[in-house]
MMTF fields as JSON, N, C-alpha, C and O atoms, coordinates in Angstrom:
{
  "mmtfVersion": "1.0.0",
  "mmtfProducer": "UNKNOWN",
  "numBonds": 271,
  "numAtoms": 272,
  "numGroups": 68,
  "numChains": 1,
  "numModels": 1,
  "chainsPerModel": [1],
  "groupsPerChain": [68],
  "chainIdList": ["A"],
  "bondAtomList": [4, 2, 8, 6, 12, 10, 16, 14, 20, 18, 24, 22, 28, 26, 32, 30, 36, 34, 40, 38, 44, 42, 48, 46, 52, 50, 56, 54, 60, 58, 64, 62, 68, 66, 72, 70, 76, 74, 80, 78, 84, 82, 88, 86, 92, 90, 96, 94, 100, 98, 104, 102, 108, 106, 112, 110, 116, 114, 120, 118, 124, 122, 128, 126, 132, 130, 136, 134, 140, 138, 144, 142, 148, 146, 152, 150, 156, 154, 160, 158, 164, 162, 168, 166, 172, 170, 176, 174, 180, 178, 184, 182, 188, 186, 192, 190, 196, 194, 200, 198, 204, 202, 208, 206, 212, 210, 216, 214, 220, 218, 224, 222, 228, 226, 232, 230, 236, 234, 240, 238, 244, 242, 248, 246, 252, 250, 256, 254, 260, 258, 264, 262, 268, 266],
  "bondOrderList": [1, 1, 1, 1, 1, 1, 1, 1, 1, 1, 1, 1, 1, 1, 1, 1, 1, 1, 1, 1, 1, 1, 1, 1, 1, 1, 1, 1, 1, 1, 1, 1, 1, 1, 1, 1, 1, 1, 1, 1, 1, 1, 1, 1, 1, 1, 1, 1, 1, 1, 1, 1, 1, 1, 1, 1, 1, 1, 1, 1, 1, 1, 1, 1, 1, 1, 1],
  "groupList": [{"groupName": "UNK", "atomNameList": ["N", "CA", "C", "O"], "elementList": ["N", "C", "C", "O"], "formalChargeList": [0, 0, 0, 0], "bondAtomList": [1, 0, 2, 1, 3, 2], "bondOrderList": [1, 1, 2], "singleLetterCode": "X", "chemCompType": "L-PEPTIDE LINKING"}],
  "groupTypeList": [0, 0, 0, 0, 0, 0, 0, 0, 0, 0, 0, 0, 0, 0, 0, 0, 0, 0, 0, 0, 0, 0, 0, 0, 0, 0, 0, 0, 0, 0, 0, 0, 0, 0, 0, 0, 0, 0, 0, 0, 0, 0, 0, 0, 0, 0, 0, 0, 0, 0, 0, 0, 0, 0, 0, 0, 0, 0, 0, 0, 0, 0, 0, 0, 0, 0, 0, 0],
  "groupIdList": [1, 2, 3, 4, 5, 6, 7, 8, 9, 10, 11, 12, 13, 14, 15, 16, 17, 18, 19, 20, 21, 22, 23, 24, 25, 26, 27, 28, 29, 30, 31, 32, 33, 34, 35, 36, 37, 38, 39, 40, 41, 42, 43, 44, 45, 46, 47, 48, 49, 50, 51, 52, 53, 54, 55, 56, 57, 58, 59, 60, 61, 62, 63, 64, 65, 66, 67, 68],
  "secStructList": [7, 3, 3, 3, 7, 7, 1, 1, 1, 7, 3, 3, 2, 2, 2, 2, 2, 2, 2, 6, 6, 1, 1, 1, 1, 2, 2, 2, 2, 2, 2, 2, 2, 2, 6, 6, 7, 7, 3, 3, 6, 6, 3, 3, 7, 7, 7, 6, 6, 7, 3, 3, 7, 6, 6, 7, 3, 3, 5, 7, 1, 1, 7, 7, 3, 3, 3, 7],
  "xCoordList": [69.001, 67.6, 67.271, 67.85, 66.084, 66.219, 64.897, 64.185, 64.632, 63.056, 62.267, 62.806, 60.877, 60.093, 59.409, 59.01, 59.125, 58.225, 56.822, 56.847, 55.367, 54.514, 53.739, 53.692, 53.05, 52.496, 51.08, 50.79, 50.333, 49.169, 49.059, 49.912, 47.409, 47.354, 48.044, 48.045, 48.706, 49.343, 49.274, 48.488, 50.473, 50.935, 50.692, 50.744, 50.444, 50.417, 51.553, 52.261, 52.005, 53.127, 53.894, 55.123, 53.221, 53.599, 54.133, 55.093, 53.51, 54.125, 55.105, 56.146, 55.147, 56.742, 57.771, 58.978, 57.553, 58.573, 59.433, 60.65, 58.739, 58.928, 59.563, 60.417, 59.104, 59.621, 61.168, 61.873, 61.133, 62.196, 63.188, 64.145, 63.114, 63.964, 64.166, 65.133, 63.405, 64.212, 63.6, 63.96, 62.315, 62.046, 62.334, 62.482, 62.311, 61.789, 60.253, 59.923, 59.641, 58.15, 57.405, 57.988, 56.034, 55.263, 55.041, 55.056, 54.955, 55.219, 55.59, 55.101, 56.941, 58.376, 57.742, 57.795, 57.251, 56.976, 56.294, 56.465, 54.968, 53.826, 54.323, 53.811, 55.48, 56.298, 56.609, 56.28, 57.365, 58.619, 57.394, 57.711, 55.763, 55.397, 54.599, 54.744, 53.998, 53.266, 54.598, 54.194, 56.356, 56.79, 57.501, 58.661, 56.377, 57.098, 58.381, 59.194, 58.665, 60.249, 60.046, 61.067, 59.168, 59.03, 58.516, 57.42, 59.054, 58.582, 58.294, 59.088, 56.611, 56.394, 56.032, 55.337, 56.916, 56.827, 57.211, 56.658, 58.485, 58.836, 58.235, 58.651, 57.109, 56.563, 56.309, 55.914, 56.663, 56.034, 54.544, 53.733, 54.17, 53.003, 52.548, 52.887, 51.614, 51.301, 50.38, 49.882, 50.18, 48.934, 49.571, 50.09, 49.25, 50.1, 49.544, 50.243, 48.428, 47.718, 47.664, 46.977, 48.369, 48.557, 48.745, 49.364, 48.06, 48.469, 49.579, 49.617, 49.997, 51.849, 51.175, 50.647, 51.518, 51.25, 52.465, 53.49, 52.357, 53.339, 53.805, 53.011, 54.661, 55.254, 55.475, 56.292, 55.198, 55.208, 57.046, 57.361, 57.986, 58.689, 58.493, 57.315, 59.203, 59.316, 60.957, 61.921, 60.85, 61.958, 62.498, 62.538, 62.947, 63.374, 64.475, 64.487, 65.408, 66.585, 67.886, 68.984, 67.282, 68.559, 68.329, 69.17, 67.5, 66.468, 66.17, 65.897, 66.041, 65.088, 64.31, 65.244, 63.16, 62.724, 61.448, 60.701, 61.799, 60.841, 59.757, 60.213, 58.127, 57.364, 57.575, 57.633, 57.75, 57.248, 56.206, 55.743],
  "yCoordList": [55.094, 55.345, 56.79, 57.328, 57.624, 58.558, 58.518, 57.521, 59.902, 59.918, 60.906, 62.001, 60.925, 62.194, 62.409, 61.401, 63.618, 63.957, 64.759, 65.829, 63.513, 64.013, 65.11, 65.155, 66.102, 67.198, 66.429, 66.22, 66.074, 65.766, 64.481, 63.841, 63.835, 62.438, 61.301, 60.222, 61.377, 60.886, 61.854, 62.794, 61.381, 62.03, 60.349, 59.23, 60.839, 60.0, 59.766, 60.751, 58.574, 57.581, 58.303, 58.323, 58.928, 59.944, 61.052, 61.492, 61.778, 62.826, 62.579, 63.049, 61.788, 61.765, 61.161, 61.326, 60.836, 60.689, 61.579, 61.421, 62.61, 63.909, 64.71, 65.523, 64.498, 65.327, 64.854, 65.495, 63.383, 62.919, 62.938, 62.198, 64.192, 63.915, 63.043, 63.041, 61.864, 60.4, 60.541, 59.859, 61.761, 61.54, 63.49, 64.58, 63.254, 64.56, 65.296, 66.314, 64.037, 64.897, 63.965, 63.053, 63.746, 63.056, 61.919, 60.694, 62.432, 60.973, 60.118, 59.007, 60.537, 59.479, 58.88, 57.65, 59.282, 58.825, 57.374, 56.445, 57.933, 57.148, 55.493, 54.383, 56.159, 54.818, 53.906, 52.746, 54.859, 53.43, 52.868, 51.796, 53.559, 52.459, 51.519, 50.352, 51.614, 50.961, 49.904, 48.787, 49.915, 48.633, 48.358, 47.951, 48.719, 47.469, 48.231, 47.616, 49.43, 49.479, 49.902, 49.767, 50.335, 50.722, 49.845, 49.305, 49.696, 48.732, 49.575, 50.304, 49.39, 49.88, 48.57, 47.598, 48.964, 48.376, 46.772, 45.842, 46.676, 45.75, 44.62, 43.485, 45.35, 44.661, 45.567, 46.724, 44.729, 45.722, 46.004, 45.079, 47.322, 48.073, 48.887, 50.07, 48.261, 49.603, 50.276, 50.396, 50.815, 51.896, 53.508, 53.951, 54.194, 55.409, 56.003, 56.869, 55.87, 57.041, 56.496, 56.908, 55.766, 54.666, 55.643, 56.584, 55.672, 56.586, 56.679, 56.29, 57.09, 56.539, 57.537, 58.646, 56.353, 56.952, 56.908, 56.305, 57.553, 57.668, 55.611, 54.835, 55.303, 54.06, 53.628, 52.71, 53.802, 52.92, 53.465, 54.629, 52.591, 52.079, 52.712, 52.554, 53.363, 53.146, 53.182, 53.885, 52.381, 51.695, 51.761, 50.63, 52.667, 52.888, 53.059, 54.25, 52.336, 52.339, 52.453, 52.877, 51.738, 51.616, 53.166, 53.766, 53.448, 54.926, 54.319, 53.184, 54.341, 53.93, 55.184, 55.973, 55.826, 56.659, 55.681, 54.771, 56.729, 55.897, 57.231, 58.371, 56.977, 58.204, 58.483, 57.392, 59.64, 59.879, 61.02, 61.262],
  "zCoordList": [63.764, 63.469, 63.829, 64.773, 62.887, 63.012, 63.779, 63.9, 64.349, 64.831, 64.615, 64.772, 64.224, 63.75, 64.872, 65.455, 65.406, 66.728, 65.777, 65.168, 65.991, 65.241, 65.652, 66.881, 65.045, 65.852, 66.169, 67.347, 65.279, 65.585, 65.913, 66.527, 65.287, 65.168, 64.446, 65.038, 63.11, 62.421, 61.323, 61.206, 60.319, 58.764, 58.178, 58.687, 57.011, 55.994, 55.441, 55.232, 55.09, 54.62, 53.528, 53.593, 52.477, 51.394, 51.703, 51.07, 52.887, 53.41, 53.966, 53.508, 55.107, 55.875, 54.678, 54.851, 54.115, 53.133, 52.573, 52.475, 52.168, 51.8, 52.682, 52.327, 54.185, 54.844, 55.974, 56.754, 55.489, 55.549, 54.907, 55.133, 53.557, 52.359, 51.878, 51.116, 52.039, 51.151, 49.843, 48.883, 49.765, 48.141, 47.365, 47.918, 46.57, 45.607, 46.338, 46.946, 45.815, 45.797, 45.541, 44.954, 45.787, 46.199, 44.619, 44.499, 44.163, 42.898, 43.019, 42.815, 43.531, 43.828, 44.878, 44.841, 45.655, 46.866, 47.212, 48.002, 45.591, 45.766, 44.568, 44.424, 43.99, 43.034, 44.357, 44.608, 45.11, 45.553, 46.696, 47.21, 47.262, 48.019, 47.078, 47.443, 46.253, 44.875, 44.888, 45.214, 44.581, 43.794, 45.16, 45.229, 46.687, 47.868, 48.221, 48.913, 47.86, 48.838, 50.136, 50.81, 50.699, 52.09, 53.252, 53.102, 54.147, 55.188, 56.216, 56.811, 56.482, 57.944, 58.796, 58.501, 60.229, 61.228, 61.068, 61.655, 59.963, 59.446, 58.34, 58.107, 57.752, 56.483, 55.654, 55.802, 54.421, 53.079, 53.052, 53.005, 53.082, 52.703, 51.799, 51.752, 50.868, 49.866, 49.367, 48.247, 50.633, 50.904, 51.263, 52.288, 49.819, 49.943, 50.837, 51.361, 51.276, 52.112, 53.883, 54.817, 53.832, 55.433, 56.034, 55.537, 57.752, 58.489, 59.976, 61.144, 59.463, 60.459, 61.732, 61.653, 63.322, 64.151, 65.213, 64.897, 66.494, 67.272, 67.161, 66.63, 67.542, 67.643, 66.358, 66.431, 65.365, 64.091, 63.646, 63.891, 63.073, 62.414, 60.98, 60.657, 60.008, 58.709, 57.967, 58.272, 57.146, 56.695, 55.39, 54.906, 54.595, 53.522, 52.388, 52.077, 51.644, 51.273, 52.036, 51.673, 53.714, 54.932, 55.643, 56.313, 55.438, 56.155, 57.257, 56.869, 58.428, 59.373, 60.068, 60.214, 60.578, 61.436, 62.15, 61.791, 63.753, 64.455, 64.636, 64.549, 64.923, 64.856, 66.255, 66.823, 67.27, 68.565, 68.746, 69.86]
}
């Protein structure tokens, strides 16, 4: 599992994606949470604009990062 150290209050679900490299660019991003491939904190969520905070889990094509 990998881990992101957040600067602020939270990033949005679309962004760390991006900045996790698991996507291109935010399109892609906003497909794969729209058809369910991402699991935060071990459930499917699909709210592109969700706001990932320190402790949260996200889970993506055998991706794991934890937020700190």
């Amino acid at each position: 599992m990998q881990t992101f150290t957040l600067e602020g209050e939270y990033i949005q679900l679309i962004q760390l994606m991006k900045v996790m490299n698991w996507v291109e660019h935010g399109g892609m991003a906003q497909r794969m949470v729209e058809e369910g491939l991402v699991r935060y904190n071990g459930e499917v969520d699909f709210r592109k604009r969700l706001k990932v905070r320190r402790g949260d889990v996200v889970d993506f094509e055998g991706n794991s990062v934890k937020i700190v």
